[in-house]
C-alpha positions as protocol buffer text, in pm:
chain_id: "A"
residue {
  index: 1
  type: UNK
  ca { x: -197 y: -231 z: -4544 }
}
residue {
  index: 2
  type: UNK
  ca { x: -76 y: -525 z: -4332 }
}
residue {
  index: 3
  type: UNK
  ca { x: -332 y: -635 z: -4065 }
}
residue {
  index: 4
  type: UNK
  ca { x: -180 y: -850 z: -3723 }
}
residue {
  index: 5
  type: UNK
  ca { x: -301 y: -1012 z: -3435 }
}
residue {
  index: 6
  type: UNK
  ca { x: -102 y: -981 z: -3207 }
}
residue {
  index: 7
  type: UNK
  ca { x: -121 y: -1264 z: -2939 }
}
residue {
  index: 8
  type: UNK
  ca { x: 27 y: -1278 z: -2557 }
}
residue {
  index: 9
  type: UNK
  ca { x: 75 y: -1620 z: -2423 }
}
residue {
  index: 10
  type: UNK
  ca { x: 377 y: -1500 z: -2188 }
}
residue {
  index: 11
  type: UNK
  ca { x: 226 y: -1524 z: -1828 }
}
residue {
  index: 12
  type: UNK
  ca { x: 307 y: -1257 z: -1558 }
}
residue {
  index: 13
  type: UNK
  ca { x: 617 y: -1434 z: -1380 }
}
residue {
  index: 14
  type: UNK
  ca { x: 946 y: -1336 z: -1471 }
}
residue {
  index: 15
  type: UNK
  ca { x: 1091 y: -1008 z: -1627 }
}
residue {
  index: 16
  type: UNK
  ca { x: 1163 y: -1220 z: -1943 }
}
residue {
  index: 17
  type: UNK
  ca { x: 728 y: -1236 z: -1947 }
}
residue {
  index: 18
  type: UNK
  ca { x: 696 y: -812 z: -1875 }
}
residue {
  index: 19
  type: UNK
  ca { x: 923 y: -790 z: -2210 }
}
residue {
  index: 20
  type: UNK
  ca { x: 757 y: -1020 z: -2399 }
}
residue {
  index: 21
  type: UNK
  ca { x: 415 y: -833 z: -2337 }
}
residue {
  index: 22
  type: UNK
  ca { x: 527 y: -500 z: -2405 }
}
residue {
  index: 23
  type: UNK
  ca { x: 730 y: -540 z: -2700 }
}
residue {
  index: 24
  type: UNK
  ca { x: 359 y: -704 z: -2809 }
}
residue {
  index: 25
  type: UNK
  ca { x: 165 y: -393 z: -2714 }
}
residue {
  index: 26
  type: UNK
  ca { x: 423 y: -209 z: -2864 }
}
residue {
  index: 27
  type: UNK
  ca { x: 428 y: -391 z: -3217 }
}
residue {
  index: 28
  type: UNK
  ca { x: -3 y: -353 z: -3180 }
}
residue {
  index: 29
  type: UNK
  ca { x: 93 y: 35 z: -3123 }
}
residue {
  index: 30
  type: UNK
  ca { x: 285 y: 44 z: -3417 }
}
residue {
  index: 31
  type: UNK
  ca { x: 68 y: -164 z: -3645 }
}
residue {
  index: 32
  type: UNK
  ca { x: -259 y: 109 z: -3512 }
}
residue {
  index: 33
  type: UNK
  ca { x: -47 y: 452 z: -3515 }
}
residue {
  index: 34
  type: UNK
  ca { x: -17 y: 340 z: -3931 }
}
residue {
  index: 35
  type: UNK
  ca { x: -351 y: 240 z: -3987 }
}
residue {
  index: 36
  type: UNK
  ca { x: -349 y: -84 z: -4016 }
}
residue {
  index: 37
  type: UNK
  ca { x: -536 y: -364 z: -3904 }
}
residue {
  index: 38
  type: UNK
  ca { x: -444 y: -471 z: -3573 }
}
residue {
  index: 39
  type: UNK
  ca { x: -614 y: -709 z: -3270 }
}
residue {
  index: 40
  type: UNK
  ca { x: -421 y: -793 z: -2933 }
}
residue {
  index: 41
  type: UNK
  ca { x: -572 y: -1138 z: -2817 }
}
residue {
  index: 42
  type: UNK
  ca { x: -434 y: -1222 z: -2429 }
}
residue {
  index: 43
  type: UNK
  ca { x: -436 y: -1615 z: -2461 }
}
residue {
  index: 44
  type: UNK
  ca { x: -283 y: -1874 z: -2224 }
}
residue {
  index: 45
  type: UNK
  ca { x: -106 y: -1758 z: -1929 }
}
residue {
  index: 46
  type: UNK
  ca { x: -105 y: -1428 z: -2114 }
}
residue {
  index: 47
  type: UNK
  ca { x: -492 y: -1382 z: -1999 }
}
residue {
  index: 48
  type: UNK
  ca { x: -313 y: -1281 z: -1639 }
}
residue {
  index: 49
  type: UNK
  ca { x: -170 y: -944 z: -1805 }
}
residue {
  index: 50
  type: UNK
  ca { x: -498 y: -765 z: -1845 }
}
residue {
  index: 51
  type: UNK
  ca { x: -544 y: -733 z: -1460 }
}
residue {
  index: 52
  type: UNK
  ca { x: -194 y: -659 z: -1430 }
}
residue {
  index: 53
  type: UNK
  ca { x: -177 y: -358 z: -1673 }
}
residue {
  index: 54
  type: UNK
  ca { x: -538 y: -236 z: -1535 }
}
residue {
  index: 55
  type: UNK
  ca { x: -354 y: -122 z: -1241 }
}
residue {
  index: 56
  type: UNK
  ca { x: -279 y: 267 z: -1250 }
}
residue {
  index: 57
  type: UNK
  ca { x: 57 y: 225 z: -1057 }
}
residue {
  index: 58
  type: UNK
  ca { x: 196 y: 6 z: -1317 }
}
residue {
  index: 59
  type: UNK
  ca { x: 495 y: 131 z: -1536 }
}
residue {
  index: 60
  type: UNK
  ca { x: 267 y: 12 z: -1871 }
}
residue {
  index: 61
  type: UNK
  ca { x: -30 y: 103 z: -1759 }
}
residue {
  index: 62
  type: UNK
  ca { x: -38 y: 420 z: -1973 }
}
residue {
  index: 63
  type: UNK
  ca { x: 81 y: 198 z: -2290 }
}
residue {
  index: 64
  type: UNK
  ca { x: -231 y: -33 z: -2173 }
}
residue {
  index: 65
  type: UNK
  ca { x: -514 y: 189 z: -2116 }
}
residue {
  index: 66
  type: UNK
  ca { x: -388 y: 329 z: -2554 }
}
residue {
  index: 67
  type: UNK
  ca { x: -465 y: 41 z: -2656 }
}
residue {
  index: 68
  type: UNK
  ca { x: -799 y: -152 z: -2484 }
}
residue {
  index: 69
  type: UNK
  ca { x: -985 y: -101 z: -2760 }
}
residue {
  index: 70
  type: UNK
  ca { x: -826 y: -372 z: -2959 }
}
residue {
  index: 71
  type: UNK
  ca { x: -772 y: -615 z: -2665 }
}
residue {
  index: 72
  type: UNK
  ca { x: -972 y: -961 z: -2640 }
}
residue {
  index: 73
  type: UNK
  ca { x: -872 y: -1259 z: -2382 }
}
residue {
  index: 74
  type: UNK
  ca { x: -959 y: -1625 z: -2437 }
}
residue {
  index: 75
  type: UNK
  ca { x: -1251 y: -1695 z: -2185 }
}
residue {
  index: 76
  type: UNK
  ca { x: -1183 y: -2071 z: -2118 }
}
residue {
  index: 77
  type: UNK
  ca { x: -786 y: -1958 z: -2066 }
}
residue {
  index: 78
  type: UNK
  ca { x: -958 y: -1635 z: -1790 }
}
residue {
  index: 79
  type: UNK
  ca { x: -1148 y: -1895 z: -1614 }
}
residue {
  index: 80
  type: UNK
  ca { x: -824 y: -2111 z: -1595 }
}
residue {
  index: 81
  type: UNK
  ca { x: -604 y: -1881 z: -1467 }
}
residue {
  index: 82
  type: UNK
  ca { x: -848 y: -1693 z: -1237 }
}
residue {
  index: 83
  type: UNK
  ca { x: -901 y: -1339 z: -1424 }
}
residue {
  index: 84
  type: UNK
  ca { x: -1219 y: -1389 z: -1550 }
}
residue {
  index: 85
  type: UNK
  ca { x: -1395 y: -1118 z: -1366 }
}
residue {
  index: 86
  type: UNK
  ca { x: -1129 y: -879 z: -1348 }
}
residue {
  index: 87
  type: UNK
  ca { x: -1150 y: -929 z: -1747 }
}
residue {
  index: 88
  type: UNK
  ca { x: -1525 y: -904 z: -1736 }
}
residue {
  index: 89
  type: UNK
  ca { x: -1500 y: -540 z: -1570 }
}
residue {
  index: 90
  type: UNK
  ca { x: -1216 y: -429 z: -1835 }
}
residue {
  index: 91
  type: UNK
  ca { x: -1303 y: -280 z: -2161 }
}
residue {
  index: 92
  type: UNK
  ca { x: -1169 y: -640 z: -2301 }
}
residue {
  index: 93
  type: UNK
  ca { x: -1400 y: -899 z: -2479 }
}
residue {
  index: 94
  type: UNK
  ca { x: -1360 y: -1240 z: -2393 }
}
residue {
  index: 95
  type: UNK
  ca { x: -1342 y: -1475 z: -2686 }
}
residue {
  index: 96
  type: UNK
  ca { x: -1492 y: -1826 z: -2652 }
}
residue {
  index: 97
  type: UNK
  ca { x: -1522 y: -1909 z: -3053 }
}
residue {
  index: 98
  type: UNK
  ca { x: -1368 y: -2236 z: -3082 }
}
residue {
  index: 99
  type: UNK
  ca { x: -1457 y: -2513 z: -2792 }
}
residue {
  index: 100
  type: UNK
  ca { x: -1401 y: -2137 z: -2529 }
}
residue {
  index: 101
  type: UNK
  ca { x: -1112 y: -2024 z: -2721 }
}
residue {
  index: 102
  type: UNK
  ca { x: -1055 y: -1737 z: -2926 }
}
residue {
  index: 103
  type: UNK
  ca { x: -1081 y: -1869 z: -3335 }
}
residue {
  index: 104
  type: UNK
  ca { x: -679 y: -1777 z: -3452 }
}
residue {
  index: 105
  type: UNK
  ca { x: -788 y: -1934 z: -3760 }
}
residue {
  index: 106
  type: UNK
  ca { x: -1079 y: -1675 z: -3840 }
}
residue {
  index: 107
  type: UNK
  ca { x: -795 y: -1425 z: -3773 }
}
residue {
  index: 108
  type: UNK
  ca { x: -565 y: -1593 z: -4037 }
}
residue {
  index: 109
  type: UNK
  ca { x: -895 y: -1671 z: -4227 }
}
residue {
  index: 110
  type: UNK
  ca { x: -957 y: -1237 z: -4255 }
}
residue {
  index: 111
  type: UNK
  ca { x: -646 y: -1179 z: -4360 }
}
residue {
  index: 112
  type: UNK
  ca { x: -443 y: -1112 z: -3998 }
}
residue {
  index: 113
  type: UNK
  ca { x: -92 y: -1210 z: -4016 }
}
residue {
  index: 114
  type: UNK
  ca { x: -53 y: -1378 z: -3594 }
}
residue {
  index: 115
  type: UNK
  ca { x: 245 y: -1276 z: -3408 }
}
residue {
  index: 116
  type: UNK
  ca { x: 289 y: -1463 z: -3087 }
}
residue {
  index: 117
  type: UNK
  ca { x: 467 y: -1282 z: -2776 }
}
């Protein structure tokens, strides 16, 4: 069984960024509906999603709320971009392993092959 982490570093401002994010939760779906290992980590401007897909009237919202369980955001990157506290009151944990940053090298270190969105 594979495990993957998938991370999102696209931010929230063009469609391009919308795609990006949910062909990520999507691949995370896939990876979880077979059993495997799987961890989404928001990083970057991609810490701006999790408020974003929190929102009931969104069209991924659904695809979102599946999936919080595996979701983590980079604290120092939540603080940057100004989504700390909506990330603090979302089921998501925020990371600060390495100098406030999530540790993608414990990831790779367990075993976690990284895909970047």
């Amino acid at each position: 069984m594979p495990d993957a982490a998938i991370v999102v570093l696209a931010g929230t401002e063009s469609p391009s960024d919308l795609g990006r994010v949910v062909n990520g939760l999507q691949t995370a779906q896939e990876f979880d509906e077979a059993g495997d290992g799987v961890e989404i980590v928001f990083d970057g401007a991609g810490t701006q999603w999790i408020p974003e897909l929190a929102d009931e009237d969104h069209d991924y919202h659904s695809l979102y709320t599946e999936l919080t369980d595996l979701m983590s955001a980079c604290h120092y990157c939540a603080n940057a971009y100004g989504v700390a506290d909506e990330i603090e009151d979302s089921p998501a944990e925020l990371l600060d392993e390495h100098e406030g940053h999530p540790s993608i090298r414990s990831l790779v270190d367990d075993g976690y092959e990284i895909i970047t969105y």
